[in-house]
C-alpha positions as CSV (number, residue, x, y, z in Angstrom):
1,X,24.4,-14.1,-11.7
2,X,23.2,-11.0,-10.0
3,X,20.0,-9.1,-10.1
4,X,21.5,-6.8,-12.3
5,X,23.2,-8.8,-14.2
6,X,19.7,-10.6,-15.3
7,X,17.9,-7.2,-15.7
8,X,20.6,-6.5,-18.5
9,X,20.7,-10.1,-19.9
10,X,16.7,-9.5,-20.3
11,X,17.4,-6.1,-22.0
12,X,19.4,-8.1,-24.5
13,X,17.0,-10.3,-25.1
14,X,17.9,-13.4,-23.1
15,X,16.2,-15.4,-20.6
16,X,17.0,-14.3,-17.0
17,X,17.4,-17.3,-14.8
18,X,14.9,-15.6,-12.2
19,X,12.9,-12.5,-12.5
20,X,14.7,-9.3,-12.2
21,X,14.5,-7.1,-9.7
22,X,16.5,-4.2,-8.4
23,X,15.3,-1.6,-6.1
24,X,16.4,2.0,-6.8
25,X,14.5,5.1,-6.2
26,X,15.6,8.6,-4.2
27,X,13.9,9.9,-1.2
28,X,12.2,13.0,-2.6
29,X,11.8,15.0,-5.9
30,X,14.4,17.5,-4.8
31,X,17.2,14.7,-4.6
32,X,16.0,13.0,-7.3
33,X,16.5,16.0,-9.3
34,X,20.4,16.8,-7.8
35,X,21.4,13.0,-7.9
36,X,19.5,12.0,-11.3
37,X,20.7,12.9,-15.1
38,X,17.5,15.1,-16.2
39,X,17.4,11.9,-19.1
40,X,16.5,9.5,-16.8
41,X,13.5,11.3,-15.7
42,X,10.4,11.9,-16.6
43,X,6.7,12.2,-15.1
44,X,6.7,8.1,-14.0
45,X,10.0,8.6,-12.1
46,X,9.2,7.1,-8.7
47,X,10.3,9.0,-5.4
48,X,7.9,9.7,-2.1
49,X,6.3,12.7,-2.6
50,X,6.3,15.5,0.2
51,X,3.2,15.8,2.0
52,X,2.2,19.0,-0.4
53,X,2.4,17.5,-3.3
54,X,-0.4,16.2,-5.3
55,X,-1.4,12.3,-5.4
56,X,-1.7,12.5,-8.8
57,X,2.0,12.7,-9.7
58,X,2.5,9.5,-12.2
59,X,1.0,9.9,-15.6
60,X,-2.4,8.2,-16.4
61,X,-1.7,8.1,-20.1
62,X,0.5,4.4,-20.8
63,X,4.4,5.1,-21.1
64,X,5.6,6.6,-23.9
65,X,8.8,4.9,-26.2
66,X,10.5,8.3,-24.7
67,X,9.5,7.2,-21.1
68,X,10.7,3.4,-21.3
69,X,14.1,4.8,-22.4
70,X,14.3,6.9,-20.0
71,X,13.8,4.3,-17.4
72,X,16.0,2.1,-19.0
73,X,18.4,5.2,-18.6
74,X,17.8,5.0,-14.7
C-alpha cells in the first residue's frame, strides 16, 4: 500500500501497516492561498514564512475540531 493509502486506511479506523506519512506543504503564504481551497486552511497551515513575517504564526491554543477537519481537508 502507499503512504496515502495508509493515511486514509487510518482515517477509517484501520491499522496502517507502517506509520503514515505524506509530505505536502506550499512554499509561501501567498501560494498557499492561490493553490489551497480557503477550507483547508486555517492558522496551523504550514508554509515558510517570508522573512517579514512574524515567528509566531501557528496557534498556541491546541487544535480546534474545526482545525483537524480542516487538515484532514488538506
Amino acid at each position: 500500500m502507499s503512504h496515502r493509502d495508509d493515511l486514509l486506511g487510518m482515517l477509517s479506523s484501520q491499522k496502517p501497516d507502517r506509520i503514515p506519512f505524506i509530505f505536502m506543504g506550499f512554499h509561501d503564504e501567498a501560494t498557499t492561498c492561490k493553490l489551497a481551497p480557503a477550507d483547508c486552511r486555517d492558522e496551523n497551515t504550514y508554509y515558510i514564512p517570508p522573512e517579514t513575517s512574524s515567528p509566531g504564526r501557528f496557534s498556541a491554543e491546541p487544535r480546534t475540531d474545526d482545525s483537524r477537519e480542516r487538515a484532514v481537508r488538506m
